[in-house]
TIPA-516348 format. One record per residue (C-alpha): residue number from 1; chain; x, y, z; residue in three letters. Coordinates in steps of 0.25 Angstrom, whole numbers, plus 5000, padded with zeros to 4 digits. Example, Ala and Ser with C-alpha at 12.3 -4.5 7.8 and 13.67 -1.06 7.14 Angstrom:
# TIPA-516348
+-----+------+------+------+------+------+
: pos : unit :    X :    Y :    Z : code :
+-----+------+------+------+------+------+
:   1 :    A : 5049 : 4982 : 5031 :  ala :
:   2 :    A : 5055 : 4996 : 5029 :  ser :
+-----+------+------+------+------+------+
***
This chain:
# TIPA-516348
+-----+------+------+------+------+------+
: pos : unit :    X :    Y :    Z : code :
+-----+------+------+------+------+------+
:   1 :    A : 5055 : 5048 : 5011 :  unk :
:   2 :    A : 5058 : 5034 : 5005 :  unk :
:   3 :    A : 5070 : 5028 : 4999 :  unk :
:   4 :    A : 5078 : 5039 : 5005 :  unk :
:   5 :    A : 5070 : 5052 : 5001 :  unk :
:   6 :    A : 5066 : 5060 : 5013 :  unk :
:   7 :    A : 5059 : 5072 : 5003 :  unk :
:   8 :    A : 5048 : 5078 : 5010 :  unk :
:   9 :    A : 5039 : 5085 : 5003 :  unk :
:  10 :    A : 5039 : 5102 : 5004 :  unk :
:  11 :    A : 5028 : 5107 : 5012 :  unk :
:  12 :    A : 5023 : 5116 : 5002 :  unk :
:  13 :    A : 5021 : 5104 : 4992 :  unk :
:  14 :    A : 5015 : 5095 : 5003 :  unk :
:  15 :    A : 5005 : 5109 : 5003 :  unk :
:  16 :    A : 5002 : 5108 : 4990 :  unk :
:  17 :    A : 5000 : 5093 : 4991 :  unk :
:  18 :    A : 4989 : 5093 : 5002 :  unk :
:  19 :    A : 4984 : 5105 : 4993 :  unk :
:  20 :    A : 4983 : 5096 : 4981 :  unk :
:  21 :    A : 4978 : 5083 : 4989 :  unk :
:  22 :    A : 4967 : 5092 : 4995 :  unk :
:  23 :    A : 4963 : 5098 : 4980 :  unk :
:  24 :    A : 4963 : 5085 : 4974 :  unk :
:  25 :    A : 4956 : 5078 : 4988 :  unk :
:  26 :    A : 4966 : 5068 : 4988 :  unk :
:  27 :    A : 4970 : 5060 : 5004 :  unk :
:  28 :    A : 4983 : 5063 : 5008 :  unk :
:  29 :    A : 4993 : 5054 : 5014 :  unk :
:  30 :    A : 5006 : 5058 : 5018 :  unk :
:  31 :    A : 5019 : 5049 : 5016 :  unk :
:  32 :    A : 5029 : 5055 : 5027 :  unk :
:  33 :    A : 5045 : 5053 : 5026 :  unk :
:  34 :    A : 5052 : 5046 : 5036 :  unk :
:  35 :    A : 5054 : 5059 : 5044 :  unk :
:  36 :    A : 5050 : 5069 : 5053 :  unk :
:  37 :    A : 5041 : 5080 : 5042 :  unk :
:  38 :    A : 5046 : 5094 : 5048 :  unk :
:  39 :    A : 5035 : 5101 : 5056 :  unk :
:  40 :    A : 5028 : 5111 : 5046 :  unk :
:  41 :    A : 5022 : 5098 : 5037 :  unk :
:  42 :    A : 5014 : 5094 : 5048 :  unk :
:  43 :    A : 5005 : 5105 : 5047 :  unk :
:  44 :    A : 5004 : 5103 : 5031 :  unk :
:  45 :    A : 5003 : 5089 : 5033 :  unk :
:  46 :    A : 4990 : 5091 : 5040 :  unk :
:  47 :    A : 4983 : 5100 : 5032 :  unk :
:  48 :    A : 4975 : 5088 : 5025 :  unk :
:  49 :    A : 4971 : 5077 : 5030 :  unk :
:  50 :    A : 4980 : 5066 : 5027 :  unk :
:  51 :    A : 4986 : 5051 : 5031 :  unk :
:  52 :    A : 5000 : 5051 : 5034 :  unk :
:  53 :    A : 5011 : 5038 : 5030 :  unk :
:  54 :    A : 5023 : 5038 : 5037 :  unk :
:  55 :    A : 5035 : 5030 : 5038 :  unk :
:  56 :    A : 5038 : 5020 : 5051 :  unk :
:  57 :    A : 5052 : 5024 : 5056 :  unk :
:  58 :    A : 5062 : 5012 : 5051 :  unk :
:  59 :    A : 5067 : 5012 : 5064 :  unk :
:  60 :    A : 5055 : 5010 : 5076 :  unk :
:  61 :    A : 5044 : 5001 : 5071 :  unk :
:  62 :    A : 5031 : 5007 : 5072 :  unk :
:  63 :    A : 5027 : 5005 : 5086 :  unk :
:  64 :    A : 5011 : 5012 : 5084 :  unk :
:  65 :    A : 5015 : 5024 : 5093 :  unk :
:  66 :    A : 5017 : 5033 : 5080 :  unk :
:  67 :    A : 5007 : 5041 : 5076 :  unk :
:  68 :    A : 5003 : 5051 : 5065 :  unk :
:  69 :    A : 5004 : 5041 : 5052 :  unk :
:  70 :    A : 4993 : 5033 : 5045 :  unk :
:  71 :    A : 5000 : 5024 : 5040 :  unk :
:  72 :    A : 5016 : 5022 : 5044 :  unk :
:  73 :    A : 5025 : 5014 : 5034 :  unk :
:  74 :    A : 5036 : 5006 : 5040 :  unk :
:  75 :    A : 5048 : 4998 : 5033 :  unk :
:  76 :    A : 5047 : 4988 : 5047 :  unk :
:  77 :    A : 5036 : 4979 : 5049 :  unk :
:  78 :    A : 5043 : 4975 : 5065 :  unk :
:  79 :    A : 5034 : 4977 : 5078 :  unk :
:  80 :    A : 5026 : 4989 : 5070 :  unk :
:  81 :    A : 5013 : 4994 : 5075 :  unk :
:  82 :    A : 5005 : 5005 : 5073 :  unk :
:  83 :    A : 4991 : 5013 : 5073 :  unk :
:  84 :    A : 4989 : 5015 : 5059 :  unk :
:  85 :    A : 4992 : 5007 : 5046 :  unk :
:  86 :    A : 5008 : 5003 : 5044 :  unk :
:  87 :    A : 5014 : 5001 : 5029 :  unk :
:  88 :    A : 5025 : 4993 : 5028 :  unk :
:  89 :    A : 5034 : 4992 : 5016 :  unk :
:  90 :    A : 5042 : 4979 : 5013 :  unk :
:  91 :    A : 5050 : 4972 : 5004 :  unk :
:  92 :    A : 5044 : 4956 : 5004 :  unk :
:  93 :    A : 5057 : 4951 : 5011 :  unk :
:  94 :    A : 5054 : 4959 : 5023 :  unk :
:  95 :    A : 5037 : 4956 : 5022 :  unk :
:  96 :    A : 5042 : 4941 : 5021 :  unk :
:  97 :    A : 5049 : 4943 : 5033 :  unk :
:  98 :    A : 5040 : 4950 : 5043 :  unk :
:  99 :    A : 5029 : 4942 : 5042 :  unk :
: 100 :    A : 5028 : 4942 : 5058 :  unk :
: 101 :    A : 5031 : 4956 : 5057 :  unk :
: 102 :    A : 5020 : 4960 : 5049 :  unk :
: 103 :    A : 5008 : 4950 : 5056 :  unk :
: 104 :    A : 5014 : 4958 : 5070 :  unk :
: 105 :    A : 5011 : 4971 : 5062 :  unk :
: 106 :    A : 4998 : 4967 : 5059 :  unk :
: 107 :    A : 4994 : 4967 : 5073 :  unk :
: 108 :    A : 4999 : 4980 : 5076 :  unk :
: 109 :    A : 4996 : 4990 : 5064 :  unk :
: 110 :    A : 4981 : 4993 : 5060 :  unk :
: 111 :    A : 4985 : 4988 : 5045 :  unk :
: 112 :    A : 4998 : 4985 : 5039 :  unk :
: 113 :    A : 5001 : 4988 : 5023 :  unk :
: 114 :    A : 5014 : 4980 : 5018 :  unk :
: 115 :    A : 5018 : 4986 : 5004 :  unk :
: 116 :    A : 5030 : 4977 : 4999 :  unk :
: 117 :    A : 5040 : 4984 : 4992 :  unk :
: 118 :    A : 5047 : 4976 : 4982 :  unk :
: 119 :    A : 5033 : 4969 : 4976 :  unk :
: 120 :    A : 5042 : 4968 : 4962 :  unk :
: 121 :    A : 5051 : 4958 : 4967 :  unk :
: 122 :    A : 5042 : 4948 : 4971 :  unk :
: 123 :    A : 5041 : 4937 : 4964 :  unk :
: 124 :    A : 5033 : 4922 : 4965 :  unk :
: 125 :    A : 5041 : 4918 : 4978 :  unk :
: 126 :    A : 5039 : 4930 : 4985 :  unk :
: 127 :    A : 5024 : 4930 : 4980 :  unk :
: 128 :    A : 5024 : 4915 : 4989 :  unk :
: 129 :    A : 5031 : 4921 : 5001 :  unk :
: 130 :    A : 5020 : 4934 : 4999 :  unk :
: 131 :    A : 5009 : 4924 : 4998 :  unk :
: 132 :    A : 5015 : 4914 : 5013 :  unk :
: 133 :    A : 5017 : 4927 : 5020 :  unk :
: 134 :    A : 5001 : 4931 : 5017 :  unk :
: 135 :    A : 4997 : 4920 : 5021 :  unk :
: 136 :    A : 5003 : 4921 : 5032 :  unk :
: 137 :    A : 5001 : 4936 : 5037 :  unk :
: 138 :    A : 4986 : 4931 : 5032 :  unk :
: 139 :    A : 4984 : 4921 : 5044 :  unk :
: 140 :    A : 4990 : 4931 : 5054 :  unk :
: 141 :    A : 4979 : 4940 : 5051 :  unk :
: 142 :    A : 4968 : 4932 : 5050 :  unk :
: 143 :    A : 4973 : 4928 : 5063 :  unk :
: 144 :    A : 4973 : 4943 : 5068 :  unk :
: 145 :    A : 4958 : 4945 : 5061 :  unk :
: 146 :    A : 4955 : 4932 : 5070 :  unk :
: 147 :    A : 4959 : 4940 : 5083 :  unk :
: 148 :    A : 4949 : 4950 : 5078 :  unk :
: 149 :    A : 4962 : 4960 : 5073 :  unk :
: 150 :    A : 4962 : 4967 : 5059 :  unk :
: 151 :    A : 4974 : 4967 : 5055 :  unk :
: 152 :    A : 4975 : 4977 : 5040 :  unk :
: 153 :    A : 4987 : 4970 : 5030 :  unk :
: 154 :    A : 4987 : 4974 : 5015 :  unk :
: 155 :    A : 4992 : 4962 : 5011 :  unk :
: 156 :    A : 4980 : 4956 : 5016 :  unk :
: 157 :    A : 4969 : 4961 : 5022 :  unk :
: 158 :    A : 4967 : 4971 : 5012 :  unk :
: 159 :    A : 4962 : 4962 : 5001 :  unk :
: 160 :    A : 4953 : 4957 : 5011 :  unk :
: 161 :    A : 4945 : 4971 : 5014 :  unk :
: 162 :    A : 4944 : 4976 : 4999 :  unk :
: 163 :    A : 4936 : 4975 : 4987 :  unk :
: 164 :    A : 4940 : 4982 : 4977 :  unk :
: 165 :    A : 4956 : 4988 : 4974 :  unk :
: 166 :    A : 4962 : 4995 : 4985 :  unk :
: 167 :    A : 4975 : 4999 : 4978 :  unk :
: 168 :    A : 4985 : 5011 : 4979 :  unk :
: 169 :    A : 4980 : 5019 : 4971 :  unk :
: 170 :    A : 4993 : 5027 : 4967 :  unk :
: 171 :    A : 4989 : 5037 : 4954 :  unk :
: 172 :    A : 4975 : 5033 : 4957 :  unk :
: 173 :    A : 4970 : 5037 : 4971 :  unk :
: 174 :    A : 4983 : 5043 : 4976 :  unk :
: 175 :    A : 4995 : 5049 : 4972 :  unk :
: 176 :    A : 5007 : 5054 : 4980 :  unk :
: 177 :    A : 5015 : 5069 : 4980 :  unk :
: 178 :    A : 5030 : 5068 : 4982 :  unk :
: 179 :    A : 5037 : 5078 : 4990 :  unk :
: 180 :    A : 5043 : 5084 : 4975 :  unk :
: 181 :    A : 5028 : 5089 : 4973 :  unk :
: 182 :    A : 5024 : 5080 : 4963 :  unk :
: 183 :    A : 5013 : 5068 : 4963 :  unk :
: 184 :    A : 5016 : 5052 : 4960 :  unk :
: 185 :    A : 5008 : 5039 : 4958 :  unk :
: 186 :    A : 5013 : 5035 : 4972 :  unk :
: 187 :    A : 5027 : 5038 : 4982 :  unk :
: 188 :    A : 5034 : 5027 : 4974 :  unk :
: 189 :    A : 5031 : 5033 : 4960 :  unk :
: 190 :    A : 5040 : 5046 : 4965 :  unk :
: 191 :    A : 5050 : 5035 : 4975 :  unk :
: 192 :    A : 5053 : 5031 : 4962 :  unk :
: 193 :    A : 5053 : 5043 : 4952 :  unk :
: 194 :    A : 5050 : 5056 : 4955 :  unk :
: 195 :    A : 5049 : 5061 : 4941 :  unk :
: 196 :    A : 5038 : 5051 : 4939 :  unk :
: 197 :    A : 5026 : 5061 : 4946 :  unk :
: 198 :    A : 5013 : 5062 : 4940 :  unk :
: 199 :    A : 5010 : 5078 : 4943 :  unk :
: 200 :    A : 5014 : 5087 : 4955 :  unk :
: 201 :    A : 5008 : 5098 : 4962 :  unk :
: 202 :    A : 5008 : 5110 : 4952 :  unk :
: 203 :    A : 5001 : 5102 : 4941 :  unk :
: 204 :    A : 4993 : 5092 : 4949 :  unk :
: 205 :    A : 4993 : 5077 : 4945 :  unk :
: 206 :    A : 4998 : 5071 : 4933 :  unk :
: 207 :    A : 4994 : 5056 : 4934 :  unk :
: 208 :    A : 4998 : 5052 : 4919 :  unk :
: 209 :    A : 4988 : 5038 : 4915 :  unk :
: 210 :    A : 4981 : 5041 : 4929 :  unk :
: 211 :    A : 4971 : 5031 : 4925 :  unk :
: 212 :    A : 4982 : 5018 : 4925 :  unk :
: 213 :    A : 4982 : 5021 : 4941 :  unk :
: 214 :    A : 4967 : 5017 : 4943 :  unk :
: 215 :    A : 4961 : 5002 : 4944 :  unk :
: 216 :    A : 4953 : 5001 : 4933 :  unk :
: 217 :    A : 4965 : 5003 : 4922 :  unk :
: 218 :    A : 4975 : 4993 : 4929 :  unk :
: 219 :    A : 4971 : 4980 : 4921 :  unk :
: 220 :    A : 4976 : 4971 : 4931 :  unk :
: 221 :    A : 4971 : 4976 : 4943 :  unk :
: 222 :    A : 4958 : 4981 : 4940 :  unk :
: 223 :    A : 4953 : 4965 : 4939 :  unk :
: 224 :    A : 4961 : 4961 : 4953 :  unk :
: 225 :    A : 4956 : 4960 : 4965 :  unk :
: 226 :    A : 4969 : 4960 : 4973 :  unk :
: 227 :    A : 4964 : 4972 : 4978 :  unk :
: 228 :    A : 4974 : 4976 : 4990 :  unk :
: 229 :    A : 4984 : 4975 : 4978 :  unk :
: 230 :    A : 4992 : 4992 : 4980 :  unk :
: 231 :    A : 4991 : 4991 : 4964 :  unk :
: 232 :    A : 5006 : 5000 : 4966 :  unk :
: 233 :    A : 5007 : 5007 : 4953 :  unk :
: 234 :    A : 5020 : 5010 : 4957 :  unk :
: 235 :    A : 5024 : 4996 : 4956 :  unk :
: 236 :    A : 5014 : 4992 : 4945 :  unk :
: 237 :    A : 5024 : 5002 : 4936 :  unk :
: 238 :    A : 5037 : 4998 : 4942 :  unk :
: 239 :    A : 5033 : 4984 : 4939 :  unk :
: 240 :    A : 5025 : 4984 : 4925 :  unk :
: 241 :    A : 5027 : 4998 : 4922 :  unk :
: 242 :    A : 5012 : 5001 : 4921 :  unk :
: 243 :    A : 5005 : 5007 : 4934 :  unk :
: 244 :    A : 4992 : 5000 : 4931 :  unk :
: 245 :    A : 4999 : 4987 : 4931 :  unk :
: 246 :    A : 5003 : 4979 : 4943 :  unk :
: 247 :    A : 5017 : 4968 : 4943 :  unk :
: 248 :    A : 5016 : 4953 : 4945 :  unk :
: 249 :    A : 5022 : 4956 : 4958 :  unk :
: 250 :    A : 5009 : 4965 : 4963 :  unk :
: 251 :    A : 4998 : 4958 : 4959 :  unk :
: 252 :    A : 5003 : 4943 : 4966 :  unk :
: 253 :    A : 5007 : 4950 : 4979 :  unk :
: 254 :    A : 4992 : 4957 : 4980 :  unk :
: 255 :    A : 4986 : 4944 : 4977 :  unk :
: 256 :    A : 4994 : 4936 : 4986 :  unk :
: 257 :    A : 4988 : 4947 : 4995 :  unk :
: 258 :    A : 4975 : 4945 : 4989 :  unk :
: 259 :    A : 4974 : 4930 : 4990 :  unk :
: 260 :    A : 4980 : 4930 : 5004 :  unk :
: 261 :    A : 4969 : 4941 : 5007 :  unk :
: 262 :    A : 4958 : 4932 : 5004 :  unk :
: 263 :    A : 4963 : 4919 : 5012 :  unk :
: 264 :    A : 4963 : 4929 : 5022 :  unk :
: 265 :    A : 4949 : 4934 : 5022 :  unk :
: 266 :    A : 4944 : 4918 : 5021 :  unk :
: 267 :    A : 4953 : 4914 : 5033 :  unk :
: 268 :    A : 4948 : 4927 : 5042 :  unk :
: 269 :    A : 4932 : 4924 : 5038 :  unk :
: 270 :    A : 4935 : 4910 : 5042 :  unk :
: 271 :    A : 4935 : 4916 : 5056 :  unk :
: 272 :    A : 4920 : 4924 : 5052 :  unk :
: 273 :    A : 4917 : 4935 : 5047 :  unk :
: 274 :    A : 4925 : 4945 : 5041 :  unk :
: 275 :    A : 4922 : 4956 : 5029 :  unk :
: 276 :    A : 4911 : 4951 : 5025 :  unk :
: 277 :    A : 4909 : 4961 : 5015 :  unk :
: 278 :    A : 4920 : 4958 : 5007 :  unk :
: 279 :    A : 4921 : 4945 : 4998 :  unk :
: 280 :    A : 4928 : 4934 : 4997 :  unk :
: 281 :    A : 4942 : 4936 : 4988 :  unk :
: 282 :    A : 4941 : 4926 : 4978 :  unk :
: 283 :    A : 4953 : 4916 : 4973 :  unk :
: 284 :    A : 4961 : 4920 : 4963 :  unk :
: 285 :    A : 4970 : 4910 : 4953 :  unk :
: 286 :    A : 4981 : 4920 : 4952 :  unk :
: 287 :    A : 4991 : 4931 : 4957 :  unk :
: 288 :    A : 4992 : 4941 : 4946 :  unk :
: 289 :    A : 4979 : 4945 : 4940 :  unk :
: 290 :    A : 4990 : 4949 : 4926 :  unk :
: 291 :    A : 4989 : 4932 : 4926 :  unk :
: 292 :    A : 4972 : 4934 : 4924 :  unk :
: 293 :    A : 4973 : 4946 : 4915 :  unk :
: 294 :    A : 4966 : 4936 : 4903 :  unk :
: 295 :    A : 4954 : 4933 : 4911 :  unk :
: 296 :    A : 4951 : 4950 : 4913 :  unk :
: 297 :    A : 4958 : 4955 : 4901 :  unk :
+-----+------+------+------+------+------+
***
């Protein structure tokens, strides 16, 4: 329960859910509330096989003893540690401030995804202090891989491992059932508006344009190879209006990420070998592929 919702979903909708997710073959995942569920969804819950994302407490850091989530999501960065991958969300004030933080973090978590939650309100100065604190998390890292650690950022050491787009996926590869019965794009498309649902239970899914979700009709992003980019469609239509269609904002902080990526990968092979079977990531003269659109138009 974000924003101050704490609806939990009706058992004999989350039935139904699993029914569905089991008909249509779909891998389920979980999003718990930050509360206790009441006993008799334990059993429901593990009907299916399934990965479950849970909430840190606000108030006691993650100290690795807690058990029974894939992945946690914690507001705090502070003295976290943990057996399994740690989300955190932040706004860029707080990123920019917990750089030691998040190098300590990187230490103790098997992988740490950091999702920034105000990308609309970057703009070129906070694109320079983005691009300083890359570079600097990038050297602490190669330092780690030196000492024969491999330490899992999103902002970095993703780019480094893929080879194609390895995006969300909202509307596309995964959709998301509310606690009111009804499917969306993704948690924030029913945050936002409820009303704005594409099918429900009883009628099944209702995905109008379905195919503006999928790579190859997203004109930008089908020629990028920023390919750690989350591609949020959410954010795409919150900031162009079209879902396909990624902001200014997006596609400078994922090629920030990109470029510092691949000074990464050169400084850690300067120390031997390392993922040979991947390429080099070439140089690039720009930040928002929108700037090159003549050249593959």
């Amino acid at each position: 329960g974000r924003n101050g919702s704490v609806e939990l979903i009706p058992l004999d909708t989350l039935r139904q859910g699993i029914r569905f997710g089991m008909m249509e073959n779909l891998m389920i995942q979980y999003v718990y509330p930050d509360y206790e569920l009441p006993k008799e969804y334990d059993e429901v819950i593990e009907s299916i096989d399934h990965s479950k994302i849970k909430p840190a407490s606000p108030l006691t850091p993650l100290r690795g003893e807690e058990n029974d989530a894939d992945v946690w999501v914690t507001e705090s960065i502070k003295d976290i540690k943990a057996d399994v991958p740690v989300v955190w969300r932040t706004d860029k004030q707080s990123l920019f401030d917990n750089e030691a933080d998040i190098i300590k973090a990187l230490e103790n978590v098997p992988r740490l995804n950091i999702v920034l939650t105000d990308i609309d309100t970057f703009t070129d100065e906070y694109f320079a202090s983005y691009k300083s604190m890359l570079e600097k998390l990038s050297k602490a890292i190669e330092q780690m891989y030196v000492e024969g650690k491999a330490p899992q950022l999103n902002l970095l050491t993703d780019r480094m491992m893929l080879s194609k787009m390895n995006n969300c996926g909202a509307g596309d590869t995964t959709i998301t059932l509310a606690p009111n019965g009804k499917f969306y794009i993704c948690p924030a498309f029913y945050y936002e508006d409820e009303k704005d649902c594409i099918g429900d239970l009883e009628h099944g899914l209702d995905i109008k344009n379905k195919q503006l979700y999928k790579l190859e009709y997203a004109p930008i992003c089908r020629h990028c190879d920023a390919y750690q980019c989350k591609r949020c469609a959410w954010l795409n239509r919150k900031m162009t209006l079209e879902v396909n269609t990624p902001s200014h904002e997006q596609c400078v902080l994922a090629h920030l990420e990109r470029n510092a990526s691949r000074t990464l990968l050169q400084n850690i092979r300067k120390h031997g070998t390392f993922l040979p079977e991947q390429g080099e990531i070439k140089e690039l003269d720009y930040l928002d592929p929108f700037d090159k659109r003549d050249e593959w138009q």
